[in-house]
Residue, then its C-alpha position, 0 to 999 in steps of 0.5 A: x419532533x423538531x430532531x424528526x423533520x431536521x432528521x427526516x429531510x438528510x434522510x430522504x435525499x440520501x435513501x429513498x431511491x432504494x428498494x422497499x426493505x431498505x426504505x423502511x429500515x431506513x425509515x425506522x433508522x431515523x424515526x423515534x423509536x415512539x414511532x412503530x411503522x405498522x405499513x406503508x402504501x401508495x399514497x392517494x396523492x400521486x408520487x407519494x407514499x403514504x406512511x401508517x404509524x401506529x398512533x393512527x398518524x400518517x406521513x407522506x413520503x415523495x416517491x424521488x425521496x426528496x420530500x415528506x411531511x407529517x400531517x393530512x393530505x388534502x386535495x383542491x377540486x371545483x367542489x371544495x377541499x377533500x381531506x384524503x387521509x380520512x379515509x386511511x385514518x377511518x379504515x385504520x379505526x374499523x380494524x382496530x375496532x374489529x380486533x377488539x373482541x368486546x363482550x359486554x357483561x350482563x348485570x342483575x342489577x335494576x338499571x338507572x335507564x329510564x326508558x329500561x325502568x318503563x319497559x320492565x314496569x311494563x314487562x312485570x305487568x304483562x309476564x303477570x298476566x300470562x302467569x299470576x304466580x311466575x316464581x322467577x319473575x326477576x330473572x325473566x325481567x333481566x332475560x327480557x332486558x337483556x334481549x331488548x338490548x341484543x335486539x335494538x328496533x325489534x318488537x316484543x310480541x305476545x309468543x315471547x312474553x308467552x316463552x318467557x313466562x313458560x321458561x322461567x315459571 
């Protein structure tokens, strides 16, 4: 790190009144190659740009190229101290969470979640209800827990209960 700052400073004196493709090859010239350049952008900070490595760091570099720094951008007001790199940081997060194509895998198994052993008690007494003799009442029960989980806040109504017992009978 120590190699990057001395680097950094003989650096921007000398390049960072170029053009934008100079100024970051120039800027990768001198980084460790562990430091991938994912964009660079107008800094919130007037006379900066602000540098997005890959790790989800930042660095700010002076417009005149006399000055960087490696680190959050605050700013001073009336009501306190903005950290104004959090919102850099935050939308960086949010596109890499939506790169992300997670689909979570469904398990036959009986869950160890207290809540979700209480609903299927209580499932398995409804769906019973409706159909004494429902022959797929595991498999119902797994369909029910399932769409609790897709369906966080919304209720369980008598037609569904009514569906899945017709489904799975």
């Amino acid at each position: 790190m120590r190699y990057f700052f001395t680097t950094s400073f003989i650096f921007f004196s000398l390049v960072l009144s170029s053009q934008d493709n100079r100024f970051l090859d120039s800027l990768k010239s001198i980084l460790p190659a562990s430091f991938e350049i994912e964009s660079v952008s107008v800094s919130p900070q007037e006379g900066f740009y602000e540098v997005k490595l890959s790790d989800g760091s930042l660095l700010y570099v002076s417009n005149d190229g006399k000055s960087i720094f490696y680190g959050d951008l605050l700013r001073i007001t009336d009501e306190g101290i903005f950290n104004l790199s959090d919102e850099s940081k935050a939308k960086a997060r949010l596109d890499k969470i939506e790169e992300l194509d997670i689909k979570l895998e469904r398990s036959d198994k009986v869950s160890n979640n207290k809540q979700e052993q209480k609903n299927r008690g209580a499932d398995r007494n409804k769906l019973l209800v409706i159909n004494p003799s429902l022959s797929k009442l595991d498999e119902a029960l797994i369909h029910l827990r399932n769409w609790r989980r897709d369906n966080q806040g919304k209720r369980m109504t008598t037609n569904l209960y009514e569906q899945i017992a017709k489904d799975f009978a």
